[in-house]
N, C-alpha and C positions, 0 to 999 in steps of 0.2 A: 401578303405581298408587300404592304408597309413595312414592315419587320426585316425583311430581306433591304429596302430600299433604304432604311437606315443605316446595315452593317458599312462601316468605313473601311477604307480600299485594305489601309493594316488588320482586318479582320476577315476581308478577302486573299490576302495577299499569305495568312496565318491556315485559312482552308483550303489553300492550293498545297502551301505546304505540304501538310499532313496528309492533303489525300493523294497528292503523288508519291510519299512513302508509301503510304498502306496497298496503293494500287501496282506499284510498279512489277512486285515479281509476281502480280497474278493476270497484268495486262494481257492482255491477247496480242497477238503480233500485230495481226491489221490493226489493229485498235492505236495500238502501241505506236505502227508506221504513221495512222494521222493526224495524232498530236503533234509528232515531230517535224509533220510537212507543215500544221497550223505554224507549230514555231519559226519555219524556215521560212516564211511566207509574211509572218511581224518584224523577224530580223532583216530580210531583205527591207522590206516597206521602210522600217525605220532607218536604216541604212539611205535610203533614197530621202528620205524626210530631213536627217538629219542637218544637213547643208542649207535645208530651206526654213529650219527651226534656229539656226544659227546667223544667217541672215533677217531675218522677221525679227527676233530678239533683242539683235547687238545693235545693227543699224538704227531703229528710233531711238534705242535708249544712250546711243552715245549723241542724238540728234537734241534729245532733251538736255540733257546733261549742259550743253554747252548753251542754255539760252536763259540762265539762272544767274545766280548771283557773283558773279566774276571771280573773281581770286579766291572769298573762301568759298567757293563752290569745288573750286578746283584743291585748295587746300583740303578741302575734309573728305572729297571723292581719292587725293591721295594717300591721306591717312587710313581710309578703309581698305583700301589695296594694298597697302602696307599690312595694316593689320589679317586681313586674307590671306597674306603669303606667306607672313612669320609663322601665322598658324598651321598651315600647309607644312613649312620647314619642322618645325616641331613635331608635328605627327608623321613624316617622315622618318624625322631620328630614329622618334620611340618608337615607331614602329618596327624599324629594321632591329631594333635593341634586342626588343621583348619577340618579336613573330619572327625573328630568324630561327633561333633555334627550336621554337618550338612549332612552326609548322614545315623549316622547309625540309621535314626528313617525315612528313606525314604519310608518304606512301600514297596520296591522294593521286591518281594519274588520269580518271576518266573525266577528265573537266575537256569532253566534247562531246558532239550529238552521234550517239551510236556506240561510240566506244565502250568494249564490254559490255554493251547490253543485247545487242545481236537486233536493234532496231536501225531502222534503214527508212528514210523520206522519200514517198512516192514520190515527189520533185524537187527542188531547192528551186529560190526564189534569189538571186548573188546580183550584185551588180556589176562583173565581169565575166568573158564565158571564160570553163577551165577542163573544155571539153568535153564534158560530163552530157549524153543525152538525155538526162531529166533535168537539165537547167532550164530554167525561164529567164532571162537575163534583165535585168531592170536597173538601167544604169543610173545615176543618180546626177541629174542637171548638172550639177558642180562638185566640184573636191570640198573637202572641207576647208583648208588650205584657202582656196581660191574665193570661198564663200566670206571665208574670216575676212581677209584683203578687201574685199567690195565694201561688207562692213564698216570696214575701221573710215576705208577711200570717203562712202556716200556718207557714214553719221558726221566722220567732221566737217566735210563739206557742207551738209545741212544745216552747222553749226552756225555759218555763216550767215543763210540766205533767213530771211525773217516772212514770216505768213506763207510761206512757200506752200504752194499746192505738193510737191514731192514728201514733205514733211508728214503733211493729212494723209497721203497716198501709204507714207511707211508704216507710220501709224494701225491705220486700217488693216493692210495686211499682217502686223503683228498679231492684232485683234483675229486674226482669221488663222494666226499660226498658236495662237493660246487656244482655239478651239479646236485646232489638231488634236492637239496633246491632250486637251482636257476632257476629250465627246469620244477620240478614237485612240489615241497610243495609252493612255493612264487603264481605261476600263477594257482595256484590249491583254493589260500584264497578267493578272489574277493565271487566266489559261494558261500563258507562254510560261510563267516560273511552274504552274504545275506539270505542264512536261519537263521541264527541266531535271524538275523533282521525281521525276516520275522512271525518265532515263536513267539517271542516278539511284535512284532506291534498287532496280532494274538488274544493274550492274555492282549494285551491293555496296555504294558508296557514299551514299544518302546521310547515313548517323553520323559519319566520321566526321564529313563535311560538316553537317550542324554542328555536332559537339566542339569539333577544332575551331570553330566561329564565335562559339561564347566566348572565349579569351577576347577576341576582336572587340565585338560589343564592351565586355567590361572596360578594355583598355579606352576606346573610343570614348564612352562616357565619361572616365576618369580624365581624359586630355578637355573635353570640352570646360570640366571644371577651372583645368590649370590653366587655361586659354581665360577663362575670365578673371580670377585671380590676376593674370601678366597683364591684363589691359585697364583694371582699376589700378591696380597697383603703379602703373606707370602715368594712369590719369591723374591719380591722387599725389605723385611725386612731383608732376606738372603746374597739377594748382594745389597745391598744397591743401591738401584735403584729407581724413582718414579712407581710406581703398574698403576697409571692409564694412564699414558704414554705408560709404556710397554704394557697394554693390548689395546689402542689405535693402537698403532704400529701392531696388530695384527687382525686389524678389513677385511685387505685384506682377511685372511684366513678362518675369520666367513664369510664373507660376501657367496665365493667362495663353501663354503661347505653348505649352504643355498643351492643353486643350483646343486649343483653333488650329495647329500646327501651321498659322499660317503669320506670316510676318506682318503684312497691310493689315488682316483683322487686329491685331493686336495694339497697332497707332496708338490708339486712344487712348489704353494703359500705361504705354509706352513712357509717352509724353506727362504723365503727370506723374509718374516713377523720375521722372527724367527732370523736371520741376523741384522732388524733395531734395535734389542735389543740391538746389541751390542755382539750376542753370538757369538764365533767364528766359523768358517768355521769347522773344525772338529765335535766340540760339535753339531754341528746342523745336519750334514751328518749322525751323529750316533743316537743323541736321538730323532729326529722327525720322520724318518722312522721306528724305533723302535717303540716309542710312539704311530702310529697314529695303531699299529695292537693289543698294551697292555693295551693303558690308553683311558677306556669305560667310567668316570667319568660322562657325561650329559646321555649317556646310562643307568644307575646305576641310577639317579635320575626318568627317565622317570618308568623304571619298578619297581622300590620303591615305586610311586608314585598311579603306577598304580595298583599294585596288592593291596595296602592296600587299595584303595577306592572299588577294585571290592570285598574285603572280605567283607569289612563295608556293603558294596551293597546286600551280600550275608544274612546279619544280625549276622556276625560270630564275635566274640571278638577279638582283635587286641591288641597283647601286643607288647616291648621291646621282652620279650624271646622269645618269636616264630617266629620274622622274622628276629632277629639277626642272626642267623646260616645259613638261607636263603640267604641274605646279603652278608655274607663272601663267600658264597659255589657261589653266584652271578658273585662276581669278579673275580673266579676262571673260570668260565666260557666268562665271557668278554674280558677274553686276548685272547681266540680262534673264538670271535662268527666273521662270515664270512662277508667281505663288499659288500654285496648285502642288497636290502632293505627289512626288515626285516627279516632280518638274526640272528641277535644279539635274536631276541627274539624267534625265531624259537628253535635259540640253549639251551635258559633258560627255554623254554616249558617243558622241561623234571624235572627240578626243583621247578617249580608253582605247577607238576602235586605230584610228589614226598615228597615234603616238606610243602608245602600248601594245599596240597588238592584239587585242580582248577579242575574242570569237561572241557566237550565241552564248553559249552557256555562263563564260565568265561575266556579260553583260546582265544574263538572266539572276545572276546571284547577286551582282550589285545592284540591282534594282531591289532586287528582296531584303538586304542587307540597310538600303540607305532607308525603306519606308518602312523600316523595324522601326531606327531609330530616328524618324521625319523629326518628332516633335520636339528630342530632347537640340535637334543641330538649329532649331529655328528658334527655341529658347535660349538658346547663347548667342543665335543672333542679335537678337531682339535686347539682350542685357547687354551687348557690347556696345551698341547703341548709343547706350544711357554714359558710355566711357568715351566714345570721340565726342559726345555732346560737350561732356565736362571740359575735352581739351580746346575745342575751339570757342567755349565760353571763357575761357582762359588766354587764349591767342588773341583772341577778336576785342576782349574789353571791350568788350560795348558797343563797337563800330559796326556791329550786322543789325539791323533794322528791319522792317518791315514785313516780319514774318510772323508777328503776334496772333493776328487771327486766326493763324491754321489752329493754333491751341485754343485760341476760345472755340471754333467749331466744333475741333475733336472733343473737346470735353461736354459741351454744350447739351 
């Protein structure tokens, strides 16, 4: 039973895979029908969740944000959003480069629940009715849309107000929306991608799917590199520094966030990676622990990356302007998505669903896809880090203070 409570979600999320390949053309139908009502029954839930994961999220932390160190708080929360979106734009490009022509003539079409597999959901679980008398209807408190608005409305307003009991209040309920995700929607995936898989193997569409995906992966990886290369490279241009030194100097905190896959665990490496630059003790106290909860930059590539191969997968047309606005409305979301593993994308769910159009299953495969590669988009987070550190110990000269202790703590 220890052995089992050890496997991590990417080792669950690896034997769902497979066993909904192996299982799917020898499923039984009923068998078959209540995986896929399980699934209709997470994708509703999440669905209704997601507005209240998007609110819980965004609102404290744009409420925090503004009660920090003035101008460069604001300067280096801009720089990361800057550098979140360029990265977005770039995996964009190359995505449409390299995955146009080679997935959008895949032949791939069952990217839904049922199709071609002759499985049918004892009920659906939707958050609007569409006539259908096995609905359940479960509408979801707010639009997404409407949730983001309140967000942006309450966290700057809270910006203002100082010891505010609304503040504690937002707070808390963040704390109660991290245990959504962390207790019921993360350990709730493992099942929902294995029907997914399971439909798909079903309908004989299963290998294609994965095999057409390795290219994904490859590519993804390979951008995450070039992503950090553009942001040494233009820190080292800034302060005059060598770029591959400093990002050498910061191989402790890739290495280290490989295995924690998690941004906050990694601080502590962070910051003394972040130190052999050369950055000073303040600057680093301030901008790494800021950083590592605002600047999602290998985040941002991995779901760029991913959603344009699953639309291509879908047979749907793939421009510049329709996932531009995606993109930017992405990063806006990045600087709240939670550090648990697959968090980030649980939180952009509601924006694949909203802005793309993503059904179950396209959701089911970017879930599967982003906590393939959790660790490698949270190691680029975490070294890009160590690259707005260098630029605002460069901008600041000296004038940021009082942040020294966070690094004796962390090291301590």
């Amino acid at each position: 039973m220890s052995v089992i409570r050890k496997i991590p979600l990417l080792g669950w999320i690896g034997i769902a895979i497979l066993l909904g390949i192996l299982t799917g053309p020898i499923m039984p139908e009923w068998l078959g029908n209540t995986f896929l009502t399980y699934n209709s029954i997470f994708s509703g839930f999440l669905g209704f969740a997601v507005p209240l994961i998007i609110l819980g999220l965004i609102m404290p932390a744009i409420a925090e944000l503004g009660a920090g160190a003035g101008k460069w708080l604001g300067i280096t929360a801009a720089i990361a959003y800057g550098s979140t979106i360029i990265s977005g734009m770039v995996a964009l490009f190359v995505s449409l480069w390299i995955f146009t022509p080679a997935l959008a003539n895949s032949g791939i079409t069952a990217l839904g629940n049922g199709e071609g597999s002759g499985l049918t959901p004892y009920f659906t679980l939707v958050s609007s009715p569409g006539g259908s008398a096995t609905e359940i209807v479960l509408p979801p408190a707010l639009s997404v849309m409407t949730a983001l608005v309140i967000a942006f409305v309450m966290g700057i307003g809270l910006t203002t107000i100082k010891n505010s009991i609304l503040v504690s209040a937002a707070i808390e309920f963040r704390t109660i929306i991290e245990g959504l995700i962390r207790r019921v929607i993360v350990p709730a995936l493992p099942l929902f991608i294995f029907g997914i898989f399971m439909d798909l193997s079903r309908s004989g569409e299963a290998i294609r799917v994965i095999s057409t995906f390795l290219i994904v992966v490859l590519v993804s990886f390979g951008l995450t590199l070039l992503v950090l290369l553009a942001q040494f490279t233009t820190a080292g241009v800034i302060a005059g520094k060598n770029p591959l030194k400093a990002l050498w100097n910061m191989r402790e905190a890739y290495v280290t966030a490989l295995g924690t896959s998690s941004s906050a665990a990694t601080i502590p490496i962070t910051l003394r990676s972040t130190l052999k630059n050369g950055v000073s003790a303040p600057i680093a106290g301030f901008v790494v622990p800021l950083c590592a909860t605002i600047h999602l930059s290998g985040s941002m590539v991995k779901i760029t990356c991913f959603a344009t191969a699953v639309m291509l997968l879908g047979g749907e047309a793939v421009s510049f302007g329709a996932v531009i606005p995606f993109i930017l409305m992405l990063g806006v979301m990045m600087v709240a998505a939670p550090g648990v593993p697959g968090g980030a994308i649980a939180a952009a769910s509601g924006l694949l669903v909203s802005m793309l159009g993503f059904g179950d299953v396209e959701i089911g495969l970017m879930f599967a896809m982003y906590i393939a590669l959790d660790s490698f988009g949270t190691a680029t987070n975490v070294t890009g880090d160590g690259a707005i550190a260098i630029i605002i110990d460069k901008l600041s000269k000296g004038k940021l203070t009082g942040s020294a202790e966070v690094v004796e703590e962390a090291l301590a």
